[in-house]
N, C-alpha and C positions, 0 to 999 in steps of 0.2 A: 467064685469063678472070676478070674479078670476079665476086666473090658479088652472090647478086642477093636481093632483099628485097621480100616484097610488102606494101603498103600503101595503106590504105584510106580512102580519104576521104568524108567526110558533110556533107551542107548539112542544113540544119534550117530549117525553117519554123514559127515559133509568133507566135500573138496570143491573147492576153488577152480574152476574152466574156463580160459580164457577164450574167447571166440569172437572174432573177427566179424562185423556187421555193422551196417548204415545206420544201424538206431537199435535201441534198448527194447524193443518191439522184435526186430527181427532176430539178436541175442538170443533173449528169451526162448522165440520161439526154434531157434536152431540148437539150443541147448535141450529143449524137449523132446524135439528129432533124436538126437545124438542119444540120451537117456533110453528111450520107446528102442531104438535101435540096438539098444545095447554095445552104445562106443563109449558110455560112462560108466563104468561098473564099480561101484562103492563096496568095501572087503574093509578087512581089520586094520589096515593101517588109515583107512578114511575115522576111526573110529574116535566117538567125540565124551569129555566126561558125561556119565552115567545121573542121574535127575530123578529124584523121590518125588514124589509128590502125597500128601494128605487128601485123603479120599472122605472118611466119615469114620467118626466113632461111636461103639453103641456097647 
């Protein structure tokens, strides 16, 4: 029987959102707003390359 190996694969979604704010605190946190609120909605064109990773062989 072969060995067998698990692994694990990951898509990633990111976009860039500029947003206007007094400091990197308030950014942050108006960028969590806008996300929770769903004015950031991440789809296949936000879609970032694909990431294996090695899990354990046995």
């Amino acid at each position: 029987m072969w060995p067998h190996s698990e692994i694990e694969a990951h898509e990633f979604l990111s976009r860039i959102v500029e947003i206007e704010a007094k400091n990197i605190d308030e950014a942050v946190s108006r960028a969590k707003e806008m996300y929770q609120n769903e004015e950031i909605v991440l789809d296949f064109e936000d879609f970032v390359k694909p990431k294996l990773s090695y899990q354990k062989c046995y």
